[in-house]
C-alpha positions as CSV (number, residue, x, y, z in Angstrom):
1,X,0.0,0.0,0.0
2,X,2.5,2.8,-1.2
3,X,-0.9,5.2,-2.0
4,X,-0.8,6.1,1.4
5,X,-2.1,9.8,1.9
6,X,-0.4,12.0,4.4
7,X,-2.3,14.5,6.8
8,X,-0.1,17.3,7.2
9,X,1.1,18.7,10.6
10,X,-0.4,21.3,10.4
11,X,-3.7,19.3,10.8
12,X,-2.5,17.6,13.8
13,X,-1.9,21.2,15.4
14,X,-5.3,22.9,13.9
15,X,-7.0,19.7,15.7
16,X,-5.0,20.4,18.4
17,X,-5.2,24.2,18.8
18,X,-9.7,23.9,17.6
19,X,-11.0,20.8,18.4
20,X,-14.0,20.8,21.0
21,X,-14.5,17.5,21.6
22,X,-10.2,17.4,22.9
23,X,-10.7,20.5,25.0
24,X,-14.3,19.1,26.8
25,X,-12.7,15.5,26.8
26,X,-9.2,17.0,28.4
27,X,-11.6,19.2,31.1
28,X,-13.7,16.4,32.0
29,X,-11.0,14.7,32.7
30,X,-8.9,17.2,34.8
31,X,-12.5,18.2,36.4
32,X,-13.0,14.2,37.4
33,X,-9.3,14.2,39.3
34,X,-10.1,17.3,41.0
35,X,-13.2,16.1,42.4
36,X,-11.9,12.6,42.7
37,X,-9.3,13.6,44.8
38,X,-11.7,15.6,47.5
39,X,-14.4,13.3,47.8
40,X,-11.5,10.7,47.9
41,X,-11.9,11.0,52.1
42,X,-15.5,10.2,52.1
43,X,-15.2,7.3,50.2
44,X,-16.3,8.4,46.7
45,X,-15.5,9.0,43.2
46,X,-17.1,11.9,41.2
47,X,-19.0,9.7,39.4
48,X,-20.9,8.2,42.7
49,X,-21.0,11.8,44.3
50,X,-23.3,12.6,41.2
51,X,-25.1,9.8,41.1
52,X,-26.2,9.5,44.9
53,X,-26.9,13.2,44.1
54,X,-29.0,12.2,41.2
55,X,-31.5,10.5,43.5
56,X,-31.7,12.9,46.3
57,X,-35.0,13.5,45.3
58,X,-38.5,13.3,47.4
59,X,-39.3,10.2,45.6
60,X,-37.6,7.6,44.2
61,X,-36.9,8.0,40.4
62,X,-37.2,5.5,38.2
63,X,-33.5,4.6,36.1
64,X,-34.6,6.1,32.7
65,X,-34.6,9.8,34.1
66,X,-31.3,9.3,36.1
67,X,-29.9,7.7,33.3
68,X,-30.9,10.4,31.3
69,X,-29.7,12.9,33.5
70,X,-26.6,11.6,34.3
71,X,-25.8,11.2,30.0
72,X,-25.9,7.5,30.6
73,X,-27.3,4.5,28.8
74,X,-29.1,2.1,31.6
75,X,-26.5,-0.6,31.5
76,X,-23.6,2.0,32.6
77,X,-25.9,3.1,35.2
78,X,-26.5,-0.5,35.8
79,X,-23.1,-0.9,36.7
80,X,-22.5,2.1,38.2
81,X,-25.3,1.5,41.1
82,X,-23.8,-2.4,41.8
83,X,-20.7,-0.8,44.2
84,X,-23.6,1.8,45.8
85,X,-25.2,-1.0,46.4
86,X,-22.5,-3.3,47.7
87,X,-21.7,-0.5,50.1
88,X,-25.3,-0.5,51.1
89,X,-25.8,3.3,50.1
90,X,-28.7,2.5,47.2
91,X,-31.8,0.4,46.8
92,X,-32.6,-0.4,43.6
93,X,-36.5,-1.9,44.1
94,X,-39.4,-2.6,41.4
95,X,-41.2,-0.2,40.3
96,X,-44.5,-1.1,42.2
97,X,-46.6,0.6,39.4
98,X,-44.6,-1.2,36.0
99,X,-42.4,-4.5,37.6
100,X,-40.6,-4.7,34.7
101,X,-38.9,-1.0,35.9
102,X,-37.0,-0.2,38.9
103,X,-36.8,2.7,41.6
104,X,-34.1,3.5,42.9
105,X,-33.3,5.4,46.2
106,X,-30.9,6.6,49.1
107,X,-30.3,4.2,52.5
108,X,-29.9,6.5,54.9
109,X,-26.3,5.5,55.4
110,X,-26.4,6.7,51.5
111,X,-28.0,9.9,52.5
112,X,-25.3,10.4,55.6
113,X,-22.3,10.0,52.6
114,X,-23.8,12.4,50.5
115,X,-24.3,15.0,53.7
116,X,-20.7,14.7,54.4
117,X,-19.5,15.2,50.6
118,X,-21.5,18.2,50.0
119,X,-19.3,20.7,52.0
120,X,-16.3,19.3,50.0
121,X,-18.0,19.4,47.0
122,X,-19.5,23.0,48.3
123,X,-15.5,24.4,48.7
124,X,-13.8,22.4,45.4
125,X,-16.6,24.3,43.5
126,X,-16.2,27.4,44.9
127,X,-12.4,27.3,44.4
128,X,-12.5,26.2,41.2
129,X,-15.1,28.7,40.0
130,X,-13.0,31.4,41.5
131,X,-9.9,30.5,39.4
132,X,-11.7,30.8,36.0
133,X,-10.2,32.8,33.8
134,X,-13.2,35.4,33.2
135,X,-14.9,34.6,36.2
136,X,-17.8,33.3,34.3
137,X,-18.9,30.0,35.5
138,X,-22.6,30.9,34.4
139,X,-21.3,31.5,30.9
140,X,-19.8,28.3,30.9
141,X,-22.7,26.2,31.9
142,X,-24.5,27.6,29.3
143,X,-22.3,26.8,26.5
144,X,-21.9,23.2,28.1
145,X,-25.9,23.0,28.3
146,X,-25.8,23.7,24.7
147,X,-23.4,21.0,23.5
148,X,-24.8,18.4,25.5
């Protein structure tokens, strides 16, 4: 295969310098190691902290909205509730009104980790909307809104 076409570097650095999808990927991923790392002393991961606040709620949801919400298909979130579970922090239950669907809602040992993860959470947030560039944290959760 001598045909081979060559991208040029200066692709590689216009991708670099423009692409959206690396800047949100590389932000995410910075924001998840930043939160990882201060929930880290209560026991949980970004992921969980948003997902145990997902169903702080006065009922229990149902998995399609939280799956929804969280920009999940209902396998991932599937396997995202098993170690919640193991840790005894989520009840997933039928859904009394359709048995094929399930509930899903805090134990209160799930409701006492997510009381003492909200200051941290509270203080990471602050801080980290406080060193944004502009200042503009609204701004930004609108744009993000928009793309997802």
């Amino acid at each position: 295969m001598s045909n081979s076409t060559e991208i040029p570097f200066a692709t590689t650095l216009l991708v670099r310098d423009t692409c959206l999808c690396l800047h949100v990927q590389r932000a995410a991923r910075a924001l998840a190691r930043l939160f990882d790392d201060a929930l880290r002393p209560v026991g949980l991961t970004n992921g969980q902290f948003s997902l145990l606040m997902s169903l702080n709620r006065p009922e229990p949801p149902p998995m399609g909205p939280v799956a929804s919400l969280l920009a999940m298909d209902q396998t991932t979130l599937t396997a995202a509730l098993k170690p919640l579970q193991r840790r005894g922090w989520v009840v997933v239950t039928p859904n009394p009104r359709d048995r094929r669907g399930r509930l899903l809602s805090l134990t209160p040992e799930g409701k006492a980790v997510l009381a003492s993860a909200v200051p941290i959470w509270e203080s990471t947030h602050a801080t980290l909307e406080a060193d944004l560039p502009d200042g503009n944290a609204g701004r930004l959760r609108q744009d993000l809104r928009a793309l997802a």
